[in-house]
VMD Tcl script that draws the C-alpha trace (Angstrom):
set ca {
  {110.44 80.53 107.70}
  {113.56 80.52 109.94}
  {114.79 84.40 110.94}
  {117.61 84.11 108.82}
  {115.70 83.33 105.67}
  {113.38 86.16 106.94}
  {115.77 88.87 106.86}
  {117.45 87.90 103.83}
  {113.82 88.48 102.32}
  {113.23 91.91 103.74}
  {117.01 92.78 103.01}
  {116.36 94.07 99.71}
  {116.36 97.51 98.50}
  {112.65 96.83 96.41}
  {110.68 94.32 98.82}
  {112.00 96.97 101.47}
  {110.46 99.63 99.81}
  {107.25 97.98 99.02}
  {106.77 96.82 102.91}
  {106.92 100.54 103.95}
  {104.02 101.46 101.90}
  {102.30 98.64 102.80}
  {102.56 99.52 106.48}
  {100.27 102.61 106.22}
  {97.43 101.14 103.51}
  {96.79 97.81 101.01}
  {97.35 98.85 97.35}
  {97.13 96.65 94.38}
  {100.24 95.81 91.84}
  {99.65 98.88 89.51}
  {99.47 101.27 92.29}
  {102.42 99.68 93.78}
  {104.25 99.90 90.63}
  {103.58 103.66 90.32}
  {104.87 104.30 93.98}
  {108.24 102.35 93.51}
  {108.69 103.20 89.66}
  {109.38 99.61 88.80}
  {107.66 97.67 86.01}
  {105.15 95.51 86.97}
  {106.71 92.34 85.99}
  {109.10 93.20 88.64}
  {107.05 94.36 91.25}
  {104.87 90.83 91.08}
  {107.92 89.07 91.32}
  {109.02 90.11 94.72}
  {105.32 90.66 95.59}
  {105.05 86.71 95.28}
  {108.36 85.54 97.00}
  {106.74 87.91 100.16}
  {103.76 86.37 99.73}
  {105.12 82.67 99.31}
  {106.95 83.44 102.82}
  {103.80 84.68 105.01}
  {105.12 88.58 104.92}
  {102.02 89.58 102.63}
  {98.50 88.59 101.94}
  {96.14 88.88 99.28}
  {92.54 89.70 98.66}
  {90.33 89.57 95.47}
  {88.72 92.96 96.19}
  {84.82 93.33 96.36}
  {84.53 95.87 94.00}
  {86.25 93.74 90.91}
  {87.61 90.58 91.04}
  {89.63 90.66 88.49}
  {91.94 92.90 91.00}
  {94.02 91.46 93.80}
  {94.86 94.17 97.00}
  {98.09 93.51 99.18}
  {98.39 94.18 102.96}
  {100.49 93.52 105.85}
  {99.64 91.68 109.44}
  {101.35 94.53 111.26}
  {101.07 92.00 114.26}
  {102.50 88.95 112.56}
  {104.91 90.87 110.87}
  {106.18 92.62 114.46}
  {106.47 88.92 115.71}
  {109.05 87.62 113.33}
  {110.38 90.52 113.61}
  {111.12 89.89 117.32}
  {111.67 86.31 117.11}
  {114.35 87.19 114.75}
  {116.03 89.67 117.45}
  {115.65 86.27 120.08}
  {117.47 84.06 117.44}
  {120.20 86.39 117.63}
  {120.19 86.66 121.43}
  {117.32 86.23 124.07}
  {117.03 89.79 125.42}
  {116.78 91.22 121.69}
  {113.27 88.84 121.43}
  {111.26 90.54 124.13}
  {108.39 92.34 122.77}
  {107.33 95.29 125.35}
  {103.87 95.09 126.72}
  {101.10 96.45 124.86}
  {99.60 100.08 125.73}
  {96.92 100.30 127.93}
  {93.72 100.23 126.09}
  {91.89 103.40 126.17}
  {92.99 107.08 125.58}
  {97.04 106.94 125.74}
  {98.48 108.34 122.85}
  {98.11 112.19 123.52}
  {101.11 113.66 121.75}
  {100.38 113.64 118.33}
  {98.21 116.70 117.84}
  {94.99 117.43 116.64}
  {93.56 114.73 114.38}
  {90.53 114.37 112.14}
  {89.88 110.71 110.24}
  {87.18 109.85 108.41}
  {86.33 106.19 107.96}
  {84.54 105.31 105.15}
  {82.44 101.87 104.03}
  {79.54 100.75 102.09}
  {76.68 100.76 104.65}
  {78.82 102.26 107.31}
  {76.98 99.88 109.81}
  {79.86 97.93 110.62}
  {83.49 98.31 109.73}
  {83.81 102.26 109.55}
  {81.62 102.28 112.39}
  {83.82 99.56 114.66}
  {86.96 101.81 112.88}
  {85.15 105.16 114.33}
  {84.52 103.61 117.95}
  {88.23 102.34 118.24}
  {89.70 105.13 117.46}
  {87.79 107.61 119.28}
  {88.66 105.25 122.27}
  {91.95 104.85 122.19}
  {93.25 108.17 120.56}
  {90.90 110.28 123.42}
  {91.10 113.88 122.93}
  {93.91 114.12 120.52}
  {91.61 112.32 117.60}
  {88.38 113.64 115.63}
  {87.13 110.43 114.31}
  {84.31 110.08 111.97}
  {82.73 107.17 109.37}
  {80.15 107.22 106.98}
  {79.04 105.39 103.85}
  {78.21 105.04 100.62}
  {75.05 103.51 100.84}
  {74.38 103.74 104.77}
  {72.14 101.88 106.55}
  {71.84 101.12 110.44}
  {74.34 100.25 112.59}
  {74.73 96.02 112.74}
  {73.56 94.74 116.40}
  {76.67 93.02 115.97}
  {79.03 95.63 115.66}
  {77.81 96.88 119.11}
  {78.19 93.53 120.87}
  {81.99 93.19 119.67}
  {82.78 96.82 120.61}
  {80.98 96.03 124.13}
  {83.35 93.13 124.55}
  {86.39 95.42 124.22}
  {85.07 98.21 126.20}
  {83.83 100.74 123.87}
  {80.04 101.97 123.53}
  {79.17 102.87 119.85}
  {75.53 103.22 120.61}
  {75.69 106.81 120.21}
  {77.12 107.13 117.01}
  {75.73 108.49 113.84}
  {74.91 106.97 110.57}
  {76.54 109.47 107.77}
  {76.26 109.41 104.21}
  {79.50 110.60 102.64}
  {78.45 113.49 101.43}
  {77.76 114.80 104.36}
  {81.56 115.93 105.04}
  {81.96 116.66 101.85}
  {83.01 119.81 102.82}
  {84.83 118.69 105.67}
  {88.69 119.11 106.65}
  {90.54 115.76 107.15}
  {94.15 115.02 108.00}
  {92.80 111.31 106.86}
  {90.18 109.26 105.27}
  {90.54 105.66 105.31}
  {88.49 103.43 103.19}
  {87.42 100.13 105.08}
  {85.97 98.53 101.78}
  {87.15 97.88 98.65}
  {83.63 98.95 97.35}
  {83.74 102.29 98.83}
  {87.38 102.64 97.61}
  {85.68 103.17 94.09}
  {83.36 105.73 94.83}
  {84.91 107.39 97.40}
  {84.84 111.72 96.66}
  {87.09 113.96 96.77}
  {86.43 116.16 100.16}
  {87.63 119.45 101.21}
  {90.45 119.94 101.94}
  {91.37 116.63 101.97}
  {95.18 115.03 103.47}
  {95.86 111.59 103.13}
  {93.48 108.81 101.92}
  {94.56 105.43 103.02}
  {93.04 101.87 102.19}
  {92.66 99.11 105.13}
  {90.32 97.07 103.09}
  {88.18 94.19 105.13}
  {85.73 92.02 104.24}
  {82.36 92.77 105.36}
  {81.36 90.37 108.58}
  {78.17 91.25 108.24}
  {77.21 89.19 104.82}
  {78.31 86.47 106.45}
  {74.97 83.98 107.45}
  {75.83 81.76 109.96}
  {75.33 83.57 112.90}
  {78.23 81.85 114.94}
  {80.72 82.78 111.74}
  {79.72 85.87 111.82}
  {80.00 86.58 115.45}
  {83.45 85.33 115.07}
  {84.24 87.45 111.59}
  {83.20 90.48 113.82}
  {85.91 89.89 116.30}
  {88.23 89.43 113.60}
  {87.36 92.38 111.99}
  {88.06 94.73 115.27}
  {90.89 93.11 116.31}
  {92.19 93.82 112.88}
  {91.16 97.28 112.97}
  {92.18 97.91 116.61}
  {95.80 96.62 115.26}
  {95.97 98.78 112.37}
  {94.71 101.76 114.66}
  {97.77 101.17 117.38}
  {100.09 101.46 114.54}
  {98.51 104.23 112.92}
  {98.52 106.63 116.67}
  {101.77 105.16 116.96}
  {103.47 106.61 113.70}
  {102.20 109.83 114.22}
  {103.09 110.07 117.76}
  {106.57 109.24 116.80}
  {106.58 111.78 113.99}
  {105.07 114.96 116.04}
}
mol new
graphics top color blue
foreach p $ca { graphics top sphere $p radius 0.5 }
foreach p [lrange $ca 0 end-1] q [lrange $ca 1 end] { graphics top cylinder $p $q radius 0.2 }
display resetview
């Protein structure tokens, strides 16, 4: 898609409205259609023409197939965005370098997230390690799971590769914290979506919903599904600090 045809896309008062939620967590078309007030008929409509143009992607979630989740590559997304700024002249299409990885965004207070998956051996666990690591002392970061396990081998090799150590970390049921304080807690499955409680005093539950690297078989697939996976979360972590550190 050229940036003009790009723009024209986003330049509508729904499909606007719709990428902002998307930004924070994936929803599916009825929970979409509650948080816009616009009949689903509608909703689908511009859901597909973003779709059809790269903006959004879609996943038959693990938990029921007959549903169909929605999220954003913040990273993707960010690039057009920029290449749409160079189109229009060269110094508008520089994207500024990345932060440093490790603890560097200190200003947005006190924090506690809880990450929650099915076996929390993987995902939540990779979600836990990243943010601890790159939020530092202004996060509390947590993960646990429905049906925990161990933590995957795997999960510690692709954390070793980006320089952080999840060795130490703890394998939680959920209702462990069920009586627990968190300003967030972020499902990493569309499994533990379902059964996901209600803890106490709970803030904001958000949905990044992955697919879980470690049923894949072939070891080399998998390997590579695991560096997917945190790159993915590491993204959606940068954005997440970022928003808040813009907001305190």
């Amino acid at each position: 898609m050229d940036s003009l045809a790009f723009l024209k896309l986003l330049a509508h008062d729904l499909r606007w409205q719709m990428l902002c939620s998307l930004t924070s967590s994936d929803y599916r078309v009825n929970e979409l259609v509650t948080l816009v007030g616009q009949p689903a008929n509608v909703v689908s409509y511009h859901l597909k023409q973003m779709r059809a143009a790269g903006v959004v992607e879609t996943r038959r979630s693990d938990a029921d197939g007959r549903d169909v989740y929605y999220s954003l590559d913040l990273d993707r997304l960010k690039s057009a965005f920029y290449a749409a700024g160079a189109a229009l002249h060269p110094a508008l299409g520089v994207i500024p370098q990345p932060q440093p990885a490790g603890p560097s965004l200190m200003n947005i207070g006190s924090l506690r997230v809880l990450f929650v998956c099915t076996h929390n051996s993987a995902r939540s666990q990779m979600a836990e390690g990243l943010l601890r690591y790159i939020g530092g002392d202004a996060v509390q970061a947590y993960s646990a799971g429905s049906h925990p396990t161990t933590i995957h081998p795997e999960a510690v090799r692709t954390m070793d590769s980006m320089g952080v150590d999840i060795r130490e970390q703890m394998v939680h049921h959920m209702s462990t914290f069920l009586d627990d304080r968190f300003d967030y807690v972020i499902t990493v499955c569309d499994n533990a979506r379902e059964v996901c409680p209600t803890f106490k005093s709970e803030g904001v539950k958000l949905h990044w919903g992955l697919p879980d690297p470690a049923a894949i078989a072939d070891a080399i697939e998998r390997r590579d599904a695991f560096a997917w996976t945190a790159r993915r979360l590491q993204a959606r972590i940068n954005y997440f600090l970022t928003h808040h550190q813009e907001s305190s």
